[in-house]
C-alpha positions in Angstrom: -6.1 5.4 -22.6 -9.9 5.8 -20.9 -11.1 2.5 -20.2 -14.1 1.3 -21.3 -16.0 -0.8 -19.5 -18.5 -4.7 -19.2 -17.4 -7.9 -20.1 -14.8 -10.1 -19.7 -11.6 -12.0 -20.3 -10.5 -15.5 -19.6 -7.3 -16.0 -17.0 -4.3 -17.2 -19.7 -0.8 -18.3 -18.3 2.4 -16.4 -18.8 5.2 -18.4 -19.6 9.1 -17.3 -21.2 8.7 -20.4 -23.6 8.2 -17.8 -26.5 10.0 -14.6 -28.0 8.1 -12.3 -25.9 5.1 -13.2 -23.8 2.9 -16.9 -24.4 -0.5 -16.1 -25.0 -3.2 -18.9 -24.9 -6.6 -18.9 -24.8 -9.3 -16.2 -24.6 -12.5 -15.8 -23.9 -15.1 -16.2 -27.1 -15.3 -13.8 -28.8 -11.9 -12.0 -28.5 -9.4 -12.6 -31.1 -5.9 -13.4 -30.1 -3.6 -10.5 -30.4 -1.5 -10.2 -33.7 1.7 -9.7 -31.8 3.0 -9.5 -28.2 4.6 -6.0 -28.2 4.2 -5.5 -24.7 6.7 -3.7 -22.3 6.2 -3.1 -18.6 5.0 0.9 -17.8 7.9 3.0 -16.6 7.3 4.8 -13.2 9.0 8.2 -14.7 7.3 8.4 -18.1 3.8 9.9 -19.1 1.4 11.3 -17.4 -0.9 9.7 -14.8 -4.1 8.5 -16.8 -5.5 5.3 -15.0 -4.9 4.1 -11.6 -6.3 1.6 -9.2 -6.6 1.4 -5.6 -8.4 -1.1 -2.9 -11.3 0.0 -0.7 -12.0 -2.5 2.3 -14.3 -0.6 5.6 -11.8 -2.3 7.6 -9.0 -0.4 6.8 -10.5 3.0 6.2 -9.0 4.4 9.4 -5.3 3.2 7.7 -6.0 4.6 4.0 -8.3 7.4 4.0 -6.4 10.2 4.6 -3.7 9.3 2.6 -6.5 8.5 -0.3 -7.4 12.1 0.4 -4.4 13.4 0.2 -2.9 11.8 -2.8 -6.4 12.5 -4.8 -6.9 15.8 -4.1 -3.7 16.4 -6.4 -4.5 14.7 -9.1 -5.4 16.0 -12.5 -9.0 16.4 -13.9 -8.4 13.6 -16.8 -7.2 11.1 -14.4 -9.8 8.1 -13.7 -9.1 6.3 -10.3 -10.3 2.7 -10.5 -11.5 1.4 -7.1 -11.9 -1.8 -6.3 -14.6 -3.1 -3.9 -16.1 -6.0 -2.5 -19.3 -4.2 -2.1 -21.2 -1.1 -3.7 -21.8 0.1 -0.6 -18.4 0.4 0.4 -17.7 2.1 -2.5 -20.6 4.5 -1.8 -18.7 5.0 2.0 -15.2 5.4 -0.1 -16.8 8.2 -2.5 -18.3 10.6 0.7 -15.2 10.1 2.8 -12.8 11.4 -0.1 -14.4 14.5 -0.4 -13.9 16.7 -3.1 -11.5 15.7 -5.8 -10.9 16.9 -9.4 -10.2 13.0 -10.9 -12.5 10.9 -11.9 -13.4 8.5 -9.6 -14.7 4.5 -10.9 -16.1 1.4 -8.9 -15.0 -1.8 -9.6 -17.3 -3.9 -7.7 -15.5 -7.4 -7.1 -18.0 -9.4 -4.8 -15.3 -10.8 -2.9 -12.9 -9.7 -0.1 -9.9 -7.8 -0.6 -6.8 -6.7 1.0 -6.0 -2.4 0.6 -3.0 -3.2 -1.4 -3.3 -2.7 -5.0 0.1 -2.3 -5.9 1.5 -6.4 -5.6 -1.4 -7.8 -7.3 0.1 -6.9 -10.4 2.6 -5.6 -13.2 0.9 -3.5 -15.9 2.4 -3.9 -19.4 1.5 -0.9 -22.3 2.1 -2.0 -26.1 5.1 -0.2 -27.0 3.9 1.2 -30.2 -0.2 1.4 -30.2 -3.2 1.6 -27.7 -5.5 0.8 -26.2 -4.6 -2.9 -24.9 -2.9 -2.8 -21.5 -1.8 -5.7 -20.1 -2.1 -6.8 -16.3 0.5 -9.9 -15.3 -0.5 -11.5 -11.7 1.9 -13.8 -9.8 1.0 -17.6 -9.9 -0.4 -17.3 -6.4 -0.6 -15.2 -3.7 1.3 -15.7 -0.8 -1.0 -16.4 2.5 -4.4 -17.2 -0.2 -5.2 -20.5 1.4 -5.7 -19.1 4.9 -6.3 -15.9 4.3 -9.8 -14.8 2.2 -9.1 -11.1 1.8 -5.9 -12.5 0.0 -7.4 -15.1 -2.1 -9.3 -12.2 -3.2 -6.3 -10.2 -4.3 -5.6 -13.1 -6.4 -8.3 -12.3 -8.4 -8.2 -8.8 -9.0 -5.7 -8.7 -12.3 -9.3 -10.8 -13.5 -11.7 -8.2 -12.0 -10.3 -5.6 -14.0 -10.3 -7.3 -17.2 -13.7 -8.8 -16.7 -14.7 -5.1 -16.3 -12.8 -3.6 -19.5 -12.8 -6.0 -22.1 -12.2 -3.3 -24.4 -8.7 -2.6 -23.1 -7.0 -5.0 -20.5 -5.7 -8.2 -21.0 -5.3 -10.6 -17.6 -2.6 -13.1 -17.9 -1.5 -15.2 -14.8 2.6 -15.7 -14.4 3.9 -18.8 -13.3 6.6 -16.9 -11.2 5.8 -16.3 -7.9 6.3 -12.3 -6.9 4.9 -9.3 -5.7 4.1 -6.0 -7.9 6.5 -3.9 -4.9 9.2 -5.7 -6.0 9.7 -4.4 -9.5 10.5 -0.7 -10.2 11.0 0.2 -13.7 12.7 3.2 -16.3 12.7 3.5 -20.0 15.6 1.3 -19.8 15.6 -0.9 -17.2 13.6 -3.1 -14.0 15.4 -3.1 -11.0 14.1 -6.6 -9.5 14.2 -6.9 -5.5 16.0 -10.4 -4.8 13.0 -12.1 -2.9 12.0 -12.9 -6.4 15.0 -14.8 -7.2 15.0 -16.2 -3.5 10.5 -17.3 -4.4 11.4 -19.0 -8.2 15.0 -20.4 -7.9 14.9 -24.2 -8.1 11.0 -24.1 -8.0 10.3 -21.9 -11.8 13.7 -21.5 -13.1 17.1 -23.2 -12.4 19.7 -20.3 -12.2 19.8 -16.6 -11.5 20.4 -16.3 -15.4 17.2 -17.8 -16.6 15.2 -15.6 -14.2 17.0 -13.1 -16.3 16.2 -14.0 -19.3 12.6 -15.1 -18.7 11.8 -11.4 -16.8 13.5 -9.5 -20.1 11.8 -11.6 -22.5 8.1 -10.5 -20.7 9.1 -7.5 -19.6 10.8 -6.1 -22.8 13.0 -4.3 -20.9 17.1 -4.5 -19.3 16.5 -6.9 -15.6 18.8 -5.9 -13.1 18.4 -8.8 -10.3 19.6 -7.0 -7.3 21.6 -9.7 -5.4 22.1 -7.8 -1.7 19.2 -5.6 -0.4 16.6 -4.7 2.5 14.4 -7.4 2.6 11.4 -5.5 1.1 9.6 -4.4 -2.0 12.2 -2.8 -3.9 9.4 0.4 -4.1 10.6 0.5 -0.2 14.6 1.5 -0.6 15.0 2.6 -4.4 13.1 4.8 -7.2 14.3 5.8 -11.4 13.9 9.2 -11.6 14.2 9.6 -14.7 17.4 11.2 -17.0 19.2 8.0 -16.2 19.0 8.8 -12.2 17.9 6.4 -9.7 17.0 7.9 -5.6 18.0 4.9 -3.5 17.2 5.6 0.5 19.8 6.1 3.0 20.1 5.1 6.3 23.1 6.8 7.5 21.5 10.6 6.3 18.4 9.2 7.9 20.1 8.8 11.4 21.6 12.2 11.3 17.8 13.9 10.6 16.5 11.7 14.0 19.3 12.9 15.9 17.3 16.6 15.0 14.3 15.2 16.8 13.7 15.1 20.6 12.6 12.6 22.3 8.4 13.5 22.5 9.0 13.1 18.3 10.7 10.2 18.1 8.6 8.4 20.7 5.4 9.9 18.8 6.2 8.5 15.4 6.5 4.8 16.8 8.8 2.5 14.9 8.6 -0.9 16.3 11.9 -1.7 18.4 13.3 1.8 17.7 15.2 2.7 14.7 17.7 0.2 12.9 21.1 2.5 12.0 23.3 -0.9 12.5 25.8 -0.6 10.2 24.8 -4.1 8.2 21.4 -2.7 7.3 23.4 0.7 6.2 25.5 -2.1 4.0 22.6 -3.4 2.5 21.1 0.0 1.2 24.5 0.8 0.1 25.1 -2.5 -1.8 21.7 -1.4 -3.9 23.2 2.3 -4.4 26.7 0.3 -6.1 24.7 -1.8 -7.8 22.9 0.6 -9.9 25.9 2.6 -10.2 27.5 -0.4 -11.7 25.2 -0.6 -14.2 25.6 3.3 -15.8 23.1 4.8 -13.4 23.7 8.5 -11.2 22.7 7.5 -7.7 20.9 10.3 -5.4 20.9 9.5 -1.6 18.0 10.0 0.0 17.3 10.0 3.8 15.2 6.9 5.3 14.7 4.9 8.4 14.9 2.0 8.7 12.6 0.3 12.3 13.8 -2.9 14.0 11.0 -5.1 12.3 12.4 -5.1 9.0 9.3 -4.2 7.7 8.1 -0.7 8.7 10.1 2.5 7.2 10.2 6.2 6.9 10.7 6.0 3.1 11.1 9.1 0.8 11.3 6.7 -2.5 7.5 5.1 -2.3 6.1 7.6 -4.6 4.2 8.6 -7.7 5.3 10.0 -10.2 3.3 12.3 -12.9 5.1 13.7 -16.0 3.1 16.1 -17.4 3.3 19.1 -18.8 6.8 21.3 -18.1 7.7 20.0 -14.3 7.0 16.7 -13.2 5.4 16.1 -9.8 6.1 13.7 -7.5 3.3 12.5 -4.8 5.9 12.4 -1.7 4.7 10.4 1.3 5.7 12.9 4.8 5.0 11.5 8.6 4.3 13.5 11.4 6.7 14.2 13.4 9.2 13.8 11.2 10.0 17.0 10.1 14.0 17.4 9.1 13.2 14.1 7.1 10.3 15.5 5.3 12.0 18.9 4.2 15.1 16.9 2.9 13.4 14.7 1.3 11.1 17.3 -0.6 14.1 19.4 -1.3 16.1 16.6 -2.5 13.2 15.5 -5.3 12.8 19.4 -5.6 16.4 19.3 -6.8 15.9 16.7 -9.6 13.3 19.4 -11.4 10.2 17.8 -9.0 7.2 19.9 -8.2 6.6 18.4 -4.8 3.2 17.6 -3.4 3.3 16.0 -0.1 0.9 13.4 1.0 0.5 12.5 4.8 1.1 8.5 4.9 1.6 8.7 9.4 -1.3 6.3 9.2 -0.6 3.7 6.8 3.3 3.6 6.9 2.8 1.3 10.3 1.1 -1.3 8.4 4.6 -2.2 6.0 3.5 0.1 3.4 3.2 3.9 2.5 1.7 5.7 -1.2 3.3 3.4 -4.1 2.3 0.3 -1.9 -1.5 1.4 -2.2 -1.4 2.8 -6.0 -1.0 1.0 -8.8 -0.6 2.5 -11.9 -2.8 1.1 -15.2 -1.9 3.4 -17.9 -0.1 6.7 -18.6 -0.2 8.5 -21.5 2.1 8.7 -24.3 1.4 12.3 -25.5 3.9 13.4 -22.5 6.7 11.4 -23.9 
């Protein structure tokens, strides 16, 4: 799918009232879709087509170089949507990147915005035809009231659809979530269990209708993860496709930082020192049972985890492009870490990977490394 672009597309709300998905009113002119056929886009399916990523000046020291990284591998026929308050910081965002083979597009908001694309929304493909895609935003962003480069976020799922009316569809949930804390294959969504802990007694009334509601939107099997890290489930898990799912490990983790000295470890900076206690080891291995439970191979794959909660060396926040004969992986790395980036690349080497490493040592402090700032529009079905 290559977007096309101008116009614009009414805000409608997403309900699980109906068989599928509740669609309500559009914008004139626009007729109503014949059919909701929608199913959410598989991380380890097709090849890349359209992404989207966040610009902001203020964060350029935190985003560039993995931006220039990450788009320096990416194919010629890949379009890069990025979104903006301002053309003129999307004139700053195109000289800093430098040299890239994809297509790079502004989306110029005219309104602040936050540099992560990847919780403003779920992207849905039709499951038979093109070129609708369809872009589900949570009810509300969390922090939007206080917070105006937030209460922009909220709007973005809108911004894109006001800016291809040809081929996305905005719809606004009335679950409350982040985009992090969904990871999907061609058969099912793995769902991190703050959503359960943000809509339980406030949208639904048991674990079971969360369920039901997500598979009836979704069109795909929900696995509700009951114990995990508290984080984005794109932090401590990743389908790899063939019925495999990579799910981070602690313990490995501690045995790599045992490799470094003391210059390294000090030099990477985890906030309170790493956490190897053995209840946050329980909690990634509760995750790694869980999806064995339900018919899944589990890979190991080293992480660390820091004292915060919040910031990680993680191996699993990645993108993933199948095209042609080997699929690539976009594999975040971190300075100073350097056992822990050459078992993590051999590891997704392993699973038939080609494995292009992409320096995240300057965002991963912020709670977030490459899959937190990409969010993936649209692959393409030819490399099914």
């Amino acid at each position: 799918m290559k977007i096309p672009c101008l116009s614009q597309v009414a805000g409608i709300v997403l309900g699980c009232a109906a068989s599928a998905i509740v669609l309500g009113v559009l914008a004139p002119g626009r007729n109503r879709p014949a059919d909701a056929d929608w199913r959410i886009i598989a991380e380890c399916e097709g090849a890349l087509e359209d992404l989207v990523i966040h610009y902001t000046p203020e964060a350029s020291g935190a985003v560039m170089p993995v931006y220039r990284d990450f788009l320096r591998g990416l194919a010629a026929d890949v379009t890069v949507h990025v979104v903006c308050s301002r053309e003129e910081d999307f004139e700053q965002f195109e000289a800093a990147a430098g040299r890239a083979a994809c297509r790079l597009s502004p989306v110029i908001v005219g309104h602040p915005v936050t540099c992560w694309s990847r919780d403003r929304w779920l992207a849905l493909e039709r499951k038979e035809r093109t070129p609708e895609c369809l872009l589900v935003a949570p009810w509300a962003e969390m922090g939007a009231d206080s917070w105006a480069p937030r209460a922009g976020d909220q709007q973005v799922a809108e911004d894109l659809a006001a800016a291809h009316r040809e081929s996305i569809l905005a719809v606004r949930s009335r679950f409350h979530f982040d985009g992090g804390d969904f990871v999907a294959d061609a058969e099912s969504v793995f769902v991190a269990p703050a959503v359960l802990r943000r809509n339980l007694h406030r949208t639904v009334s048991t674990p079971a209708e969360l369920r039901q509601c997500l598979q009836r939107v979704l069109a795909r099997r929900v696995v509700l993860l009951e114990e995990a890290p508290d984080h984005h489930a794109g932090m401590f898990m990743m389908p790899a496709g063939n019925r495999t799912v990579l799910v981070a490990d602690p313990a490995e983790g501690k045995q790599l930082w045992g490799q470094l000295d003391g210059i390294q470890r000090s030099g990477i900076g985890l906030p309170g020192g790493p956490d190897f206690s053995s209840e946050t080891i329980r909690l990634f291995d509760s995750v790694a049972q869980r999806c064995r439970e339900v018919g899944y191979r589990v890979v190991r794959i080293p992480a660390v985890a820091a004292a915060d909660g919040r910031t990680y060396l993680t191996y699993v926040n990645v993108i993933l492009d199948h095209r042609g004969r080997q699929p690539t992986v976009y594999l975040p790395s971190y300075a100073g870490a350097g056992p822990l980036n050459q078992r993590a690349a051999e590891i997704w080497a392993g699973l038939g990977y080609r494995v292009r490493r992409v320096d995240c040592t300057t965002c991963f402090r912020h709670f977030g490394t490459l899959r937190c700032l990409v969010n993936v529009l649209s692959r393409s079905k030819r490399n099914r």
